[in-house]
C-alpha positions in Angstrom: 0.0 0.0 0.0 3.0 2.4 1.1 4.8 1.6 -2.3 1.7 2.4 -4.2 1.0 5.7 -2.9 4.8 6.6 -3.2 4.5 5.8 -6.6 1.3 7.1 -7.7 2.4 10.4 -5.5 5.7 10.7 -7.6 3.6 9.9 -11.0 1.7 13.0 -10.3 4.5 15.1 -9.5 5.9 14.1 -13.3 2.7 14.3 -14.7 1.6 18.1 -12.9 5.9 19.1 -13.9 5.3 18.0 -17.5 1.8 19.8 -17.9 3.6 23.1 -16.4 6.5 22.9 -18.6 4.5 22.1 -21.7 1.8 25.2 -20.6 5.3 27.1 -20.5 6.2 26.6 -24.2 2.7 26.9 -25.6 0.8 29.8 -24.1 2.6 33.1 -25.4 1.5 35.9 -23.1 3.5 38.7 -21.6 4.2 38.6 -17.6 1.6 41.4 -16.0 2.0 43.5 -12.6 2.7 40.4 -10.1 4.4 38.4 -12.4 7.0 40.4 -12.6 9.8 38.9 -10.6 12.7 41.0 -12.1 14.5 42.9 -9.4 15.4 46.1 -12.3 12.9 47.2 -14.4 13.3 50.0 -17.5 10.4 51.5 -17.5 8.1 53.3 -19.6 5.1 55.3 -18.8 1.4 55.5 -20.8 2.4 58.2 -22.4 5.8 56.5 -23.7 8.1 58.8 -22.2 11.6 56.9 -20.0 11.1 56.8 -16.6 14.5 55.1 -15.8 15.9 52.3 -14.2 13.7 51.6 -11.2 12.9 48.4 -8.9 9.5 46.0 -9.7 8.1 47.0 -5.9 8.3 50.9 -7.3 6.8 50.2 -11.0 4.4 48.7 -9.5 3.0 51.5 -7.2 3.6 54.1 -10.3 1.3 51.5 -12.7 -1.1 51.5 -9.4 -1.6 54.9 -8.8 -2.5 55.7 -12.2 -4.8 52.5 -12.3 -3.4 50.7 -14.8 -0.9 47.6 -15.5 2.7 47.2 -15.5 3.4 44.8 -18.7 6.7 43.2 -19.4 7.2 44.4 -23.2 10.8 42.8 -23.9 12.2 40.3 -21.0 15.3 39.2 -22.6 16.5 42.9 -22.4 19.1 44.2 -19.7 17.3 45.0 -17.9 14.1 43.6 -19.0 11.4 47.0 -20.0 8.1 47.1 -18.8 5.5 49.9 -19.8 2.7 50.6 -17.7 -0.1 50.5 -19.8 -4.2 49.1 -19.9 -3.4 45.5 -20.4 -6.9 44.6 -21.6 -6.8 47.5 -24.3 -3.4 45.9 -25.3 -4.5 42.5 -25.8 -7.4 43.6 -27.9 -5.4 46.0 -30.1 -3.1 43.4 -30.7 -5.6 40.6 -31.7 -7.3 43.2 -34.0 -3.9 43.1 -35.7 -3.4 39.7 -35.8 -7.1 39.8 -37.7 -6.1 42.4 -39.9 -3.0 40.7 -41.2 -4.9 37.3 -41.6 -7.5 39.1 -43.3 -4.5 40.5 -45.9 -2.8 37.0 -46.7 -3.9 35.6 -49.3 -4.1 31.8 -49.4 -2.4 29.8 -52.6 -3.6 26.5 -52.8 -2.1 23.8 -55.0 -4.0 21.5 -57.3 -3.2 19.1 -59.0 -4.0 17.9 -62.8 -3.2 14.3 -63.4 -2.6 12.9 -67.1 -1.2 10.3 -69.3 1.2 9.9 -72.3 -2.0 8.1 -74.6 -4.8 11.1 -73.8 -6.6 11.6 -76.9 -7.0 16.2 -77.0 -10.5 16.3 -76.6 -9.5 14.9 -72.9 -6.3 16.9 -72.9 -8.6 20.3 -73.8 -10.8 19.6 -70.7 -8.4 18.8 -68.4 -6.6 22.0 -69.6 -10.0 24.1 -68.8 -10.0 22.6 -65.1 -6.5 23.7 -64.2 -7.6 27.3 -66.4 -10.3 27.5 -63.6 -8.0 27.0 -61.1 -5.2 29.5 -62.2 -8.2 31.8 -62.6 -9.2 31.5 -58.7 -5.1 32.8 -58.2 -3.9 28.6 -57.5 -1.3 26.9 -58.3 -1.2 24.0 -60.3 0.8 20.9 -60.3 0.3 18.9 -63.7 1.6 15.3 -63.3 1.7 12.7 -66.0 1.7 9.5 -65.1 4.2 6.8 -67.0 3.0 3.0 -66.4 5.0 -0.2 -67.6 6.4 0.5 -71.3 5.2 3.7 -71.5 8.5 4.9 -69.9 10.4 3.7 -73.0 8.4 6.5 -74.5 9.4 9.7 -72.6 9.4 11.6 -76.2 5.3 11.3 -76.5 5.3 12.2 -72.9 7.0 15.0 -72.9 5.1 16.7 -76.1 1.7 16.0 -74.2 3.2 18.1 -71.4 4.3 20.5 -74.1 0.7 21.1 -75.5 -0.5 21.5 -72.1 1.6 24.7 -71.8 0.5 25.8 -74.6 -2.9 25.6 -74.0 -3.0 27.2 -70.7 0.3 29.8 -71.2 -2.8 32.4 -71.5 -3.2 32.0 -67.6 0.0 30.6 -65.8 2.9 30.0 -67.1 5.9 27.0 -65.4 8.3 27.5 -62.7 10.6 25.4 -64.1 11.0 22.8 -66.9 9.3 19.6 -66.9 11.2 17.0 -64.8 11.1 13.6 -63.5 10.3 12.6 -60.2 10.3 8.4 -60.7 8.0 7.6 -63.1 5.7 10.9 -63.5 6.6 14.0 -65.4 6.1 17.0 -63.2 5.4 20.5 -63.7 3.8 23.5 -61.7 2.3 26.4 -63.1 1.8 29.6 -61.2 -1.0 32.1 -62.3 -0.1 35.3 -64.1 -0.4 38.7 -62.1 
């Protein structure tokens, strides 16, 4: 029973370390008022304006008296700078930035058009309109075509389908790079045109 409960005991202790370390790494947030357990500070007031070198105990009454928060701004400094500040304004202004550059990126997608060295160009044209869709909508597009069994003695007929598939979509994208191998597919990407 003794054994068991020393065990378990020191199981937790792992277990409660573990989830504090890996809490540590994850979460990303700046150290506020208490936190703080720097014995030098550089601080800066609301109104952005050097206050000096001071101790944690005395930023902490200045951020008080004006009712607002001491944040740690750049810890790794010497010695680290704090700015006493509304931390819950803070926080919002900086996930409305985080929104507003989400909101500019602008997501490329690749897709992907598979074919083969034997496609007749009626199948070739529609597969050509697809990946003209896609370059349309701003994707990339990654053309494979596909050599099985003897077709790879025949790398010439493959490489002329991939040839006419430029051709018919250099309107809309136009190819990174040559053609190349990658095993047994032919493999090209096409970026759109700006």
């Amino acid at each position: 029973m003794f054994k068991f409960n020393l065990f378990s005991g020191c199981l937790s202790f792992v277990f409660l370390f573990f989830k504090k370390f890996w809490r540590c790494t994850t979460i990303k947030e700046v150290a506020i008022n208490e936190q703080i357990r720097d014995k030098e500070l550089r601080v800066i007031s609301d109104a952005g304006e050097q206050l000096g070198i001071m101790s944690a105990k005395d930023a902490q009454v200045l951020a008080n008296n004006k009712n607002l928060d001491l944040v740690m701004i750049s810890p790794n400094a010497n010695p680290p700078v704090c700015k006493i500040m509304d931390y819950g304004k803070y926080k919002y202004e900086q996930s409305r930035k985080e929104k507003e550059s989400k909101k500019k990126q602008k997501v490329i997608n690749i897709k992907e058009v598979r074919l083969r060295p034997g496609i007749e160009t009626n199948d070739l044209n529609t597969k050509a309109n697809q990946a003209i869709k896609f370059l349309k909508k701003g994707d990339k597009v990654k053309v494979e075509l596909r050599f099985r069994g003897r077709e790879l003695g025949h790398k010439d007929i493959g490489k002329e389908v991939m040839i006419k598939f430029i051709d018919i979509v250099k309107e809309f994208g136009e190819p990174t790079k040559p053609p190349a191998f990658e095993g047994n597919n032919m493999v090209v990407m096409i970026d759109p045109k700006k």
